[in-house]
RODO-2510 file (C-alpha; in nm, 4 decimals, decimal comma):
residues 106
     n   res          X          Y          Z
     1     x     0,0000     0,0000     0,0000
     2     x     0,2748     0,2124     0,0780
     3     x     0,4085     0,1847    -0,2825
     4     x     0,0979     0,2896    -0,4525
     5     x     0,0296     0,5836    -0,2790
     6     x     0,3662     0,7287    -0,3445
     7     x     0,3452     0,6644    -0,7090
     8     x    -0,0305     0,8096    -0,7158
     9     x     0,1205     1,1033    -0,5085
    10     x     0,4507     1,1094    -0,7313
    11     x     0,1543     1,0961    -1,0400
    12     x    -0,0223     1,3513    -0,9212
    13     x     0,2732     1,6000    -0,8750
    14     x     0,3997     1,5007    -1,2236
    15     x     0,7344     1,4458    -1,1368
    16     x     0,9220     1,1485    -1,2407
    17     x     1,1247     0,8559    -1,0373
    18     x     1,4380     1,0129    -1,0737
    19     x     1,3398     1,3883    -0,9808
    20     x     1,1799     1,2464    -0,6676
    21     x     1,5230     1,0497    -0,6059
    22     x     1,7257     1,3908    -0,6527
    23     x     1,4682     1,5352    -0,3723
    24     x     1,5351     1,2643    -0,1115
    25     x     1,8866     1,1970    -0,1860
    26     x     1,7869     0,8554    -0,2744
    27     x     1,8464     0,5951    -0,6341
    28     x     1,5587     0,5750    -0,8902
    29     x     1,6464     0,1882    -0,8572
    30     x     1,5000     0,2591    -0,4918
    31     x     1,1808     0,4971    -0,5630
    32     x     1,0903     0,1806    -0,8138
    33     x     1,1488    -0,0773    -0,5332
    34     x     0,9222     0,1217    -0,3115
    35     x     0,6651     0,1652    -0,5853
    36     x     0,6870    -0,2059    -0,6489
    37     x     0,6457    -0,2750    -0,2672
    38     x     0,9965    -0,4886    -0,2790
    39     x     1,1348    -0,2315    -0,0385
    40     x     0,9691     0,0730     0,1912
    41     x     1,1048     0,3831     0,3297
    42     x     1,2680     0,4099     0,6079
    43     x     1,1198     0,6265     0,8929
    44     x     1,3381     0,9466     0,7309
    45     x     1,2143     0,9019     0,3980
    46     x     0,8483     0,8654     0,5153
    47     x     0,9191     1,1956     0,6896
    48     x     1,0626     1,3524     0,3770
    49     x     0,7870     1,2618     0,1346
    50     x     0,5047     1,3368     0,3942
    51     x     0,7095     1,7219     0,3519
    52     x     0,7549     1,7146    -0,0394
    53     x     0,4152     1,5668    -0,1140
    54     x     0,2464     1,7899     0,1759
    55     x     0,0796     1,5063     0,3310
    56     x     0,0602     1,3602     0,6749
    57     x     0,3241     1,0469     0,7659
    58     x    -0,0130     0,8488     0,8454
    59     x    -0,0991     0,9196     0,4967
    60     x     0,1337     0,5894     0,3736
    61     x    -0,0227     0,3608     0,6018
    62     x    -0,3152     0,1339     0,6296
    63     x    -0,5474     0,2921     0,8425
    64     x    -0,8144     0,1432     1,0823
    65     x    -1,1403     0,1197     0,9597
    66     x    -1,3865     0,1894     1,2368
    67     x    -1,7164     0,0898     1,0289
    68     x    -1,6012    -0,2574     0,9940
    69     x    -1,4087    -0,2852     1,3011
    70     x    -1,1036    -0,4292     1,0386
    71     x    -0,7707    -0,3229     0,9255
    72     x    -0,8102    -0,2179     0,5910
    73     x    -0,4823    -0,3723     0,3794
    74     x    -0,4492    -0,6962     0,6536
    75     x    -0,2514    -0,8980     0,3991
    76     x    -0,0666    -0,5998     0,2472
    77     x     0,0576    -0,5218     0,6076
    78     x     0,1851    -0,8799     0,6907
    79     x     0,3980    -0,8247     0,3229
    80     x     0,5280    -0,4353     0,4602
    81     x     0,6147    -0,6579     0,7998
    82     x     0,7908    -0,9353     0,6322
    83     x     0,9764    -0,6296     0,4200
    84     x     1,0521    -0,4543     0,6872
    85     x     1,2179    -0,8034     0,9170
    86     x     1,3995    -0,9168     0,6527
    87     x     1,5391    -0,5354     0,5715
    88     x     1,6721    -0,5172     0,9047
    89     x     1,7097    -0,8534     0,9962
    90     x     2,0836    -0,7965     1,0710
    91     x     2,0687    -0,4421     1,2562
    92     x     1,7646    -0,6785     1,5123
    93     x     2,0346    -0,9977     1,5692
    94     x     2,3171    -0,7083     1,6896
    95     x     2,0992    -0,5621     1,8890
    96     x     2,0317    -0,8499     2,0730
    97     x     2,3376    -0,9719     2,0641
    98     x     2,4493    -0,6494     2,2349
    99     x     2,1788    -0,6628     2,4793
   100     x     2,1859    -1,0123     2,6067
   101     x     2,4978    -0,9685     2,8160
   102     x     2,3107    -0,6642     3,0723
   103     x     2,0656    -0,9389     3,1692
   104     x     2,3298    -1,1326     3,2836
   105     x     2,4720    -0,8558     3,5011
   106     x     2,1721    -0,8060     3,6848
***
């Protein structure tokens, strides 16, 4: 979902992959992953486009959907999950790898 509403937001704007990429400091390669939904933003980048696009950070996310008492997007958020654990899969095991030794010490 994420990746759809920046291209529809990118759309709208008419600007292309690469001028957005020159406005966050970014690839193309990586506007088109995030398009695609094989990557997402990074809480930075969110922030970035929510400023460039003029839109709240909320704006890329599934949102609850008090009629139906549902999360609109269920499947689409277990995919930005998955993304998201295997994106920083590495960063998570050194954390805990740093962190396991201070419950030994108390």
């Amino acid at each position: 979902m994420i990746g759809e509403k920046i291209k529809k937001l990118r759309i709208e704007k008419n600007i292309s992959q690469t001028e957005l990429a020159n406005i966050l400091f970014v690839s193309r390669q990586t506007i088109g992953r995030w398009e695609r939904e094989q990557t997402i933003p990074n809480t930075e980048n969110i922030v970035m486009l929510a400023n460039f696009f003029e839109v709240e950070t909320s704006a890329f996310f599934d949102t609850y959907n008090d009629n139906k008492n549902t999360l609109v997007g269920k499947r689409s958020s277990f995919k930005q999950f998955k993304g998201i654990m295997s994106t920083y899969k590495l960063d998570l095991y050194i954390f805990f790898l740093l962190i396991i030794p201070f419950f030994y010490i108390y």
